[in-house]
C-alpha positions as CSV (number, residue, x, y, z in Angstrom):
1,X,24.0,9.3,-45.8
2,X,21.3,6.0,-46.6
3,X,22.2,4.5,-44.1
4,X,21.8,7.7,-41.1
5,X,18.2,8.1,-42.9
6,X,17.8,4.0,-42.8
7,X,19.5,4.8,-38.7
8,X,16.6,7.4,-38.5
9,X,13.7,5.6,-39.6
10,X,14.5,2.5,-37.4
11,X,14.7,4.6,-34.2
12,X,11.4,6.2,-34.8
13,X,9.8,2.2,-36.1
14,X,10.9,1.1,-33.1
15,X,10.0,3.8,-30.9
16,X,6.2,3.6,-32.3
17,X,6.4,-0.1,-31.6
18,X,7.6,0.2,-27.7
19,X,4.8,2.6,-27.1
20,X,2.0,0.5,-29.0
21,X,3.3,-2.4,-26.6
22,X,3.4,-0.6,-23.4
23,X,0.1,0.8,-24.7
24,X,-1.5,-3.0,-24.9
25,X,0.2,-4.1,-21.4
26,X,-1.7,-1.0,-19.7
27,X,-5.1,-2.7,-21.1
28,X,-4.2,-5.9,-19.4
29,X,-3.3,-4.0,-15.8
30,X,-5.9,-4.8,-13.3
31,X,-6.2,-0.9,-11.7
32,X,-7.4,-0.6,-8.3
33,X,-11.1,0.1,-7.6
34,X,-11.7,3.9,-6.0
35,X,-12.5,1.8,-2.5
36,X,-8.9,0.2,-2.5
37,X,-7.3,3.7,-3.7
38,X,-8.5,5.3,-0.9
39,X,-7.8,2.7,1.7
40,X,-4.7,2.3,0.1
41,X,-3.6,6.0,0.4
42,X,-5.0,6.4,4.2
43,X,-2.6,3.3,5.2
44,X,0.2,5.1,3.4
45,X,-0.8,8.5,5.5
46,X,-1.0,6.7,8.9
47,X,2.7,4.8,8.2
48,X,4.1,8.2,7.5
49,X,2.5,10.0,10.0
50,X,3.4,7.1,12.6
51,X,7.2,6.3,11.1
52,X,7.3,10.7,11.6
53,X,6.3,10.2,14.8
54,X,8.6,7.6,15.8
55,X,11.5,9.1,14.7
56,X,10.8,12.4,16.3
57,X,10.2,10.6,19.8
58,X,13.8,8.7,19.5
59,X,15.3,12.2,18.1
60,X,13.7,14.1,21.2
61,X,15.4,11.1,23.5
62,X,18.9,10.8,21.8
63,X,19.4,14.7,22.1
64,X,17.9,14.8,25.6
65,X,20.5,11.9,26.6
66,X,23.3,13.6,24.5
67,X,22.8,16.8,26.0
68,X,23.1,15.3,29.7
69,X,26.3,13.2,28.2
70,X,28.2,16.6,27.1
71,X,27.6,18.9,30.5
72,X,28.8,15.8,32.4
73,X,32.2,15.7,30.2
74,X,32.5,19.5,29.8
């Protein structure tokens, strides 16, 4: 039974001790500025909206050319 209680309080020593170290290695992250967040998240938008776009086009083209392929065969 000592040594599940002695078990116990190590899991909870060392859980205080991973967060107090991830805690101090946020202070050190250098966080973008509002500026780069937003330019950030409009080139994210635009590569989504353009990969989207891109794959609809070829979807649109595949089918089209698959359609034609199966009323030749059938």
């Amino acid at each position: 039974m000592a040594t599940t209680m002695i078990k116990r309080k190590n899991v909870v020593g060392n859980t205080g001790r991973y967060l107090s170290e991830v805690w101090s290695e946020l202070k050190k992250v250098q966080w973008p500025s509002r500026e780069e967040l937003y330019a950030f998240t409009v080139m994210v938008i635009v590569a989504i909206v353009a990969v989207g776009a891109y794959i609809g086009v070829l979807d649109a083209v595949l089918s089209r050319i698959s359609d034609h392929v199966f009323r030749l065969g059938g």
